[in-house]
MARSE-971095 format. One record per residue (C-alpha): x, y, z. Coordinates in Angstrom, 3 decimals. Example, Ala and Ser with C-alpha at 12.3 -4.5 7.8 and 13.67 -1.06 7.14 Angstrom:
+----------+----------+----------+
|       c1 |       c2 |       c3 |
+----------+----------+----------+
|   12.300 |   -4.500 |    7.800 |
|   13.670 |   -1.060 |    7.140 |
+----------+----------+----------+
***
This chain:
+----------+----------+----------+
|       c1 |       c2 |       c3 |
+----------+----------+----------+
|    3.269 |   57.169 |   -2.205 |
|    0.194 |   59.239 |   -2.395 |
|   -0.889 |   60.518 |    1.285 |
|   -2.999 |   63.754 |    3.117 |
|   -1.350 |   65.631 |    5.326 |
|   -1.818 |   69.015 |    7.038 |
|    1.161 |   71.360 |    6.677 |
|   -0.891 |   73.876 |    9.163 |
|   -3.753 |   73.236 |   11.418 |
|   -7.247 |   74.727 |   10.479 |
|  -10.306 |   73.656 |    9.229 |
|  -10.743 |   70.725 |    6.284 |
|   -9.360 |   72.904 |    3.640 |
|   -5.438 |   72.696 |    5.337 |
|   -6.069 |   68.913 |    4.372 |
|   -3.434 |   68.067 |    0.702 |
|   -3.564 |   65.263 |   -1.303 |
|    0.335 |   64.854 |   -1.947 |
|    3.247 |   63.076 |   -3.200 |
|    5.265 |   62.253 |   -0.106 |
|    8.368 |   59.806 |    0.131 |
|    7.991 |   55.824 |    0.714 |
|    8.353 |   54.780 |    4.901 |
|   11.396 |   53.246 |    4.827 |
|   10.913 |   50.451 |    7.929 |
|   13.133 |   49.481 |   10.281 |
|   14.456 |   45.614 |   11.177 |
|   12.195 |   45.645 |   13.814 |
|    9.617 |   46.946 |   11.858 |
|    6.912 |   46.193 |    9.380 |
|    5.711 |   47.733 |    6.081 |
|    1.994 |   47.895 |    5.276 |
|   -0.054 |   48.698 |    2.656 |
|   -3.337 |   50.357 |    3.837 |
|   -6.839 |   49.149 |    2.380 |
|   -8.869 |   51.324 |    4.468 |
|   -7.995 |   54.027 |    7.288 |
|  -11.209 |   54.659 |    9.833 |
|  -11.796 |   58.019 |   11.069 |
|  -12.207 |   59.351 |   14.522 |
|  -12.893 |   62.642 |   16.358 |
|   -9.651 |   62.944 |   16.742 |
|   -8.732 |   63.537 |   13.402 |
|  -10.339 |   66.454 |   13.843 |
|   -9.212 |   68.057 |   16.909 |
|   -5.268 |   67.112 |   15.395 |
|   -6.185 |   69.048 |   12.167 |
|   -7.071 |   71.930 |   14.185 |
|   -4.167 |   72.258 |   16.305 |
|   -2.727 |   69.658 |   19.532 |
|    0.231 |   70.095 |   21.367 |
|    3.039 |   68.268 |   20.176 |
|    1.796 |   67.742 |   16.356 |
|    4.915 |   67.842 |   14.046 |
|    4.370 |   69.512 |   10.540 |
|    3.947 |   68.441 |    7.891 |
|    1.841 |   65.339 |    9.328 |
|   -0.234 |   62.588 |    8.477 |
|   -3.704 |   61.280 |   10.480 |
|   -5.455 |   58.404 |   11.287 |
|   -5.264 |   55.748 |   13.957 |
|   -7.395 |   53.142 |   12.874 |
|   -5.987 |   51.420 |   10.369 |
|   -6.004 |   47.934 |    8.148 |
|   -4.637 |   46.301 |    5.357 |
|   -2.131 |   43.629 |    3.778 |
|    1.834 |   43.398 |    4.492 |
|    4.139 |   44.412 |    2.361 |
|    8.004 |   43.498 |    3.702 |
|    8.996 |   42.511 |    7.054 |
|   11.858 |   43.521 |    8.788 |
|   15.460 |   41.328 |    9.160 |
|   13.956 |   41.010 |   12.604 |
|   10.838 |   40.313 |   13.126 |
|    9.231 |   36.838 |   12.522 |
|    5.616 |   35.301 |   12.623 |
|    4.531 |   37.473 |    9.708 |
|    4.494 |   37.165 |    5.638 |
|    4.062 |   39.325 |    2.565 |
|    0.272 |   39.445 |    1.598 |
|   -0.929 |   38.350 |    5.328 |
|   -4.298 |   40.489 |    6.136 |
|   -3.845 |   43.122 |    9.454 |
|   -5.009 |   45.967 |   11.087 |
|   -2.685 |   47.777 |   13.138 |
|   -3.272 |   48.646 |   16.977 |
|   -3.834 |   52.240 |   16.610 |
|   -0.944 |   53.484 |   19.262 |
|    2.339 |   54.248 |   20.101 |
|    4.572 |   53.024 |   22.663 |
|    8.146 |   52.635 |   23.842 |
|    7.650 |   48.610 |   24.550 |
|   10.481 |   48.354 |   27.290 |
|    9.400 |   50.877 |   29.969 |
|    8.099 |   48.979 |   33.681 |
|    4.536 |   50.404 |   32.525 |
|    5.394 |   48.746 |   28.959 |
|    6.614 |   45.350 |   30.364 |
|    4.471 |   45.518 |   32.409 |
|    1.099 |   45.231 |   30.027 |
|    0.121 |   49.227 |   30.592 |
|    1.192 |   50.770 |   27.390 |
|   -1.582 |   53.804 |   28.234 |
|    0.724 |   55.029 |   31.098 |
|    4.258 |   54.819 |   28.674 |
|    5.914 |   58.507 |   28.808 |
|    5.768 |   57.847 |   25.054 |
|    2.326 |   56.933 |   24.547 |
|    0.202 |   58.354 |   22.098 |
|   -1.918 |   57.486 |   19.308 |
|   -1.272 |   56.655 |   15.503 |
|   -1.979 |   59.983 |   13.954 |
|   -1.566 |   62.197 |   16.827 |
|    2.239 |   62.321 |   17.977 |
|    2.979 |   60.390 |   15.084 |
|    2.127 |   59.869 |   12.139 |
|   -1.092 |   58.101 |   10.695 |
|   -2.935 |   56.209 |    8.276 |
|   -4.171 |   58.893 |    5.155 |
|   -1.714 |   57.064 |    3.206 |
|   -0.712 |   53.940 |    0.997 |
|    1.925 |   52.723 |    3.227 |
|    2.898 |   52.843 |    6.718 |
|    5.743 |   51.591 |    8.634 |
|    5.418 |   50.116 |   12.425 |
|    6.881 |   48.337 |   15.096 |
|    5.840 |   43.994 |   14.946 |
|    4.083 |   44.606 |   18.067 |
|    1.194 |   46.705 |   16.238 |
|    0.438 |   43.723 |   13.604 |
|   -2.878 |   41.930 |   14.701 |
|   -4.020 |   39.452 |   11.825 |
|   -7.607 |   39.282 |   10.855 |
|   -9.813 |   36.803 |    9.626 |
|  -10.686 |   36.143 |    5.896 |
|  -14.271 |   37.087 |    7.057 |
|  -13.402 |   40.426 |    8.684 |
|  -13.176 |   43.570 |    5.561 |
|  -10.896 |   45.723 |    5.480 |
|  -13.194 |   48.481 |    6.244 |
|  -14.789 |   46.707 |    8.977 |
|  -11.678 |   45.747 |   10.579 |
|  -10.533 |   49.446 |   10.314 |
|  -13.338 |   50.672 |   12.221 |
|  -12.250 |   48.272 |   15.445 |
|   -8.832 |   49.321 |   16.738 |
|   -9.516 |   52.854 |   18.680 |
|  -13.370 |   53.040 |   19.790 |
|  -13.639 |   49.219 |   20.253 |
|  -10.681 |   49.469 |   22.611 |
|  -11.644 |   52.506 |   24.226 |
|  -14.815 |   51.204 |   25.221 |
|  -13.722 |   48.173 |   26.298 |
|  -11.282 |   49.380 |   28.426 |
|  -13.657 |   52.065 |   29.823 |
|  -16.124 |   49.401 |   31.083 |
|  -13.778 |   46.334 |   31.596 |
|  -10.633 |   47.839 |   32.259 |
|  -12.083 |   50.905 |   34.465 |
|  -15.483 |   50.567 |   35.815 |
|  -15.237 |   46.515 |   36.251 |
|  -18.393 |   46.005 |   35.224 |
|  -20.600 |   42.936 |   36.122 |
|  -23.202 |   41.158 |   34.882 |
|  -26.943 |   42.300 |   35.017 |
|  -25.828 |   46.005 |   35.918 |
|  -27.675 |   48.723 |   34.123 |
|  -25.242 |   50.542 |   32.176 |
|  -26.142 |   54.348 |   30.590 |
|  -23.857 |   55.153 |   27.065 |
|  -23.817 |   58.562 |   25.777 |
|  -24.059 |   59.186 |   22.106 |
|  -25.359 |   55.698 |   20.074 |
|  -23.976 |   56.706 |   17.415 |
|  -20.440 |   57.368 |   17.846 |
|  -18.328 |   55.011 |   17.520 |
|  -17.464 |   54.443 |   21.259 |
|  -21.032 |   54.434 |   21.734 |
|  -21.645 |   51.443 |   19.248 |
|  -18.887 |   49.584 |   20.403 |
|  -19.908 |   50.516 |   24.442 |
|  -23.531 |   49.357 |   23.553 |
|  -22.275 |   46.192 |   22.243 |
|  -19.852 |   45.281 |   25.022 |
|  -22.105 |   46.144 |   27.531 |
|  -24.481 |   43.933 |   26.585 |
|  -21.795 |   40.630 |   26.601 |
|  -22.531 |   41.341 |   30.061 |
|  -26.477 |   41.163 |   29.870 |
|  -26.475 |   44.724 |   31.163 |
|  -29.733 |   46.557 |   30.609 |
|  -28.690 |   49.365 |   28.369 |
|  -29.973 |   53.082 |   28.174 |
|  -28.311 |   55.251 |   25.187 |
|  -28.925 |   58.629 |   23.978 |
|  -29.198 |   59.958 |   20.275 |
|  -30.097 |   63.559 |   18.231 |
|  -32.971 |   61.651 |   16.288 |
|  -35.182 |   58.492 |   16.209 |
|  -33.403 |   56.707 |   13.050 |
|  -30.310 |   56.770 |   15.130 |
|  -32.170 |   54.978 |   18.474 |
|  -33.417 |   52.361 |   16.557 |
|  -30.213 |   51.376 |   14.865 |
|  -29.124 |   51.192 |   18.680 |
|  -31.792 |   49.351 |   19.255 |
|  -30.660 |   47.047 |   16.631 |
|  -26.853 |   46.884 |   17.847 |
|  -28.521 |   45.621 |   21.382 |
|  -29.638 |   48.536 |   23.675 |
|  -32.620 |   48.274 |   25.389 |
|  -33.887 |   51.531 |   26.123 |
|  -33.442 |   55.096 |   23.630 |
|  -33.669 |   58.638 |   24.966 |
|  -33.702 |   61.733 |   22.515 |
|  -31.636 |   64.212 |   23.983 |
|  -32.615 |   66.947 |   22.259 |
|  -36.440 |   66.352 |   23.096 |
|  -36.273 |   64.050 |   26.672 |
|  -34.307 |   65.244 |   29.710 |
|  -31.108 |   62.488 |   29.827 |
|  -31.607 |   62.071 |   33.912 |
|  -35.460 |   62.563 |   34.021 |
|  -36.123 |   59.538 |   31.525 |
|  -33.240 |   57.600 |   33.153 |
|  -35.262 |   58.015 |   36.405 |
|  -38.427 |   56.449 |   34.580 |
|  -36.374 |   53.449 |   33.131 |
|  -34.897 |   52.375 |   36.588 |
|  -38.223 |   53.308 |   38.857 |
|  -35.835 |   56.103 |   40.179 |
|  -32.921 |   54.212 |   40.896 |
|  -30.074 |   55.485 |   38.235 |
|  -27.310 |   53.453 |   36.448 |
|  -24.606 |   51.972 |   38.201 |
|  -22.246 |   52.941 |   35.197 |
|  -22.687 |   56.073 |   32.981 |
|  -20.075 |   55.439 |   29.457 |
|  -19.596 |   59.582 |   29.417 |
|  -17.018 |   60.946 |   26.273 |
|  -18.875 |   63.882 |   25.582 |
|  -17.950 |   66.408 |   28.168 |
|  -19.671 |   70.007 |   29.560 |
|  -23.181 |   69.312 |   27.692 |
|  -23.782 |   66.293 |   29.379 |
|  -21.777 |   65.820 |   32.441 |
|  -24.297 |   67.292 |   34.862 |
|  -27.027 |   64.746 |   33.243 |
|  -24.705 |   62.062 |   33.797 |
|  -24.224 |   62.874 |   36.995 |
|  -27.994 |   62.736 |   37.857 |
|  -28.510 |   59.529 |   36.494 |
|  -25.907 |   57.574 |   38.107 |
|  -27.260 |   55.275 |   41.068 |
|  -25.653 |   55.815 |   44.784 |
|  -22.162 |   54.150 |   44.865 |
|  -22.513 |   54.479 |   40.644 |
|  -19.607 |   55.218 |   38.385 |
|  -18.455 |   57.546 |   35.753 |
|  -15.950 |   56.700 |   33.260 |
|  -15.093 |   59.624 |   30.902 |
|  -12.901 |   58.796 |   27.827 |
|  -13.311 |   62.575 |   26.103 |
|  -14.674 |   65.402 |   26.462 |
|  -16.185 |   66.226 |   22.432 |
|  -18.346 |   69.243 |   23.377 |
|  -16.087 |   71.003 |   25.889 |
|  -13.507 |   69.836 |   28.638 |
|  -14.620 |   71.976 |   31.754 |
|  -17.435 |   70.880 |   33.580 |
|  -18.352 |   71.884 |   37.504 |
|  -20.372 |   69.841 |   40.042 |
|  -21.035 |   70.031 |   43.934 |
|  -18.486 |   67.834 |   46.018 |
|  -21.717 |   67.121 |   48.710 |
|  -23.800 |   65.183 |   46.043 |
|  -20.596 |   63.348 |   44.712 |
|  -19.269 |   62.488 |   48.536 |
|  -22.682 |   61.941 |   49.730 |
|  -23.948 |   60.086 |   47.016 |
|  -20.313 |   57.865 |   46.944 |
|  -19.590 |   58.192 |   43.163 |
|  -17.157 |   57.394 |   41.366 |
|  -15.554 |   59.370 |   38.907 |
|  -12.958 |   57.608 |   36.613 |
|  -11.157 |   58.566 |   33.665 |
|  -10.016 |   56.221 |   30.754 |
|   -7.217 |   56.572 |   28.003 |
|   -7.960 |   54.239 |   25.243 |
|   -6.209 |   50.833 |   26.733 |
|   -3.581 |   48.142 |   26.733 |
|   -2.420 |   45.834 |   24.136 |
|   -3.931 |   43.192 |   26.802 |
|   -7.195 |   44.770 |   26.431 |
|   -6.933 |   45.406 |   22.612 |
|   -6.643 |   41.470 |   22.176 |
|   -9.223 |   40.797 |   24.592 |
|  -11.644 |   42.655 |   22.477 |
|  -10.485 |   41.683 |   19.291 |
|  -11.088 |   37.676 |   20.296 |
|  -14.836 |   39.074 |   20.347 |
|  -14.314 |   40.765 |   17.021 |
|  -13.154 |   37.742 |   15.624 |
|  -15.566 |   35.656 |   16.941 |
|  -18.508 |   37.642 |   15.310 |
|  -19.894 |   38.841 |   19.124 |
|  -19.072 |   42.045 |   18.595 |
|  -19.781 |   43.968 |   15.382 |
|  -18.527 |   47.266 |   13.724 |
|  -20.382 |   49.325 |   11.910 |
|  -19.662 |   51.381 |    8.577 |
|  -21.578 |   54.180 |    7.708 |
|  -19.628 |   55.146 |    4.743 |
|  -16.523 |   55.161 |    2.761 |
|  -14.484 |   58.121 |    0.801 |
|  -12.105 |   57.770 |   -1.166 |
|   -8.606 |   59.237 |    0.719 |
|   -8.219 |   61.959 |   -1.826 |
|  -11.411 |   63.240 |   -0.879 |
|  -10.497 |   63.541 |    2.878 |
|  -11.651 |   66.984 |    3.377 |
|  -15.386 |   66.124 |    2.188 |
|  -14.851 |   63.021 |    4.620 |
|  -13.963 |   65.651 |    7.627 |
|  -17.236 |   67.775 |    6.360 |
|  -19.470 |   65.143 |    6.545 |
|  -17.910 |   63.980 |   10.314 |
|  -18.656 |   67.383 |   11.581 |
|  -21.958 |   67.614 |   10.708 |
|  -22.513 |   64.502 |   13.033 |
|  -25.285 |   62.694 |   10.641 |
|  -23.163 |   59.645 |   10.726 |
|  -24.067 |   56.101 |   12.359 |
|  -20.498 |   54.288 |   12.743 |
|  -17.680 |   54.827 |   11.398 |
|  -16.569 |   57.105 |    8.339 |
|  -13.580 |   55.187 |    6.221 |
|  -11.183 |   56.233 |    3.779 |
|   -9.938 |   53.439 |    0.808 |
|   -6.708 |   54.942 |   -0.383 |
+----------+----------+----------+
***
């Protein structure tokens, strides 16, 4: 099969277009063909260099298309039957793993990261993975689900228990955590606040749901967030960008308010004052993607046409490296996809 993979880690050049050898699945596995393979930050941060990364190695975690062969023992699935793939990795007889919390498995990880991914024509996983989609659902929409829809809903369902009417504050519109965030958050009739680099951006957030926009590079985050809530703050602040915002989201949250962090995109060390987080009794929570619970949870949503994802463009998979160009120079609303 044709597939990219990085035999070093570097910038988008290490990426190669490449002959590599069939998956050969297991009988407890399945084998599908991929239609479309969603990017995510991710990608890039594995490219450059994670612990744990075996080379030669193939990314992507969010992935969808059409089965090929199932193994001697797995039932409830068919040749040609439409999928995506939850986008992680897990041992799926742990206690955490019987237990519904594949996030805390010793062996967790996600497709593409400590294993390998979806830049490629087929892919080999466990029965558990398989989610059917609906005839309705593309392949390149249903790739751009799995990871950020996930993510966000555990982040705010899972995490911060959020309830209806709250006022809810999501970082960066037009990531794909953000869209998804945005989106969930408003299930709950929470007012919404979100933050974007330009005004085309806000008013597609707008569109997805969210009720207020703030320009971050022209509007102080905490100031405006002030104005919105006649001074009160947020109760929950949807935070996955890290040092450049994590004092603003700090400011805006509401006393008793919550943080829940999923990332950390601009820089992973950040410093506040314990006084204004014990006096102010915050909470500070951190979130790692979700369950397979959760994943179905949101998915139900998906399905049901409440929750929508968004494209904002597709590349073909030999072209992966002008894919990773045009994801790090952050012009895009949704998600990028490769069709190989």
């Amino acid at each position: 099969m044709k597939a990219v993979r990085i035999h070093e880690f570097g910038g988008p050049e290490v990426l190669r277009y490449e002959d590599v050898p069939d998956p050969q699945p297991r009988k407890d596995q399945v084998l599908g063909r991929v239609k479309a393979c969603a990017m995510n930050h991710l990608d890039i941060w594995v490219r450059k260099g994670l612990p744990g990364v075996n080379l030669p190695h193939i990314l992507g975690s969010d992935i969808a298309g059409e089965i090929v062969a199932v193994g001697e023992y797995v039932t409830g699935f068919k040749s040609g039957q439409r999928v995506l793939l939850a986008p992680m990795h897990f041992c799926n007889h742990c206690a955490k793993c019987v237990f519904g919390l594949q996030n805390q498995c010793r062996e967790f990880t996600a497709l593409g990261n400590g294993v390998d991914g979806g830049y490629c024509e087929l892919i080999a996983v466990p029965a558990v993975n398989v989610i059917p989609i609906p005839d309705s659902l593309g392949f390149d929409q249903a790739a751009s689900v799995p990871l950020v829809f996930l993510t966000a809903w555990h982040m705010l369902v899972g995490r911060a228990g959020i309830r209806l009417g709250q006022t809810v504050l999501v970082l960066g519109a037009s990531s794909g955590v953000g869209i998804a965030a945005i989106q969930i958050a408003k299930l709950f009739h929470a007012r919404v606040i979100t933050t974007a680099g330009d005004e085309k951006k806000l008013e597609k957030a707008r569109g997805l749901g969210a009720d207020y926009g703030i320009n971050h590079y022209q509007q102080k985050i905490s100031q405006e967030v002030r104005k919105i809530t006649n001074k009160e703050g947020v109760d929950i602040v949807v935070e996955h960008v890290g040092a450049a915002t994590w004092d603003e989201s700090m400011k805006s949250l509401k006393a008793g308010g919550t943080i829940v962090t999923c990332g950390a995109t601009s820089g992973p060390n950040v410093a506040f004052d314990l006084r204004f987080l014990f006096s102010r009794r915050l909470n500070l929570l951190g979130s790692y993607m979700g369950t397979m619970g959760g994943l179905h949870d949101v998915l139900s949503h998906v399905f049901a046409g409440r929750l929508k994802p968004v494209v904002d463009r597709a590349f073909l998979l030999k072209d992966a490296r002008a894919a990773h160009e045009y994801m790090e120079a952050s012009q895009m609303f949704g998600k990028i996809v490769l069709l190989p």
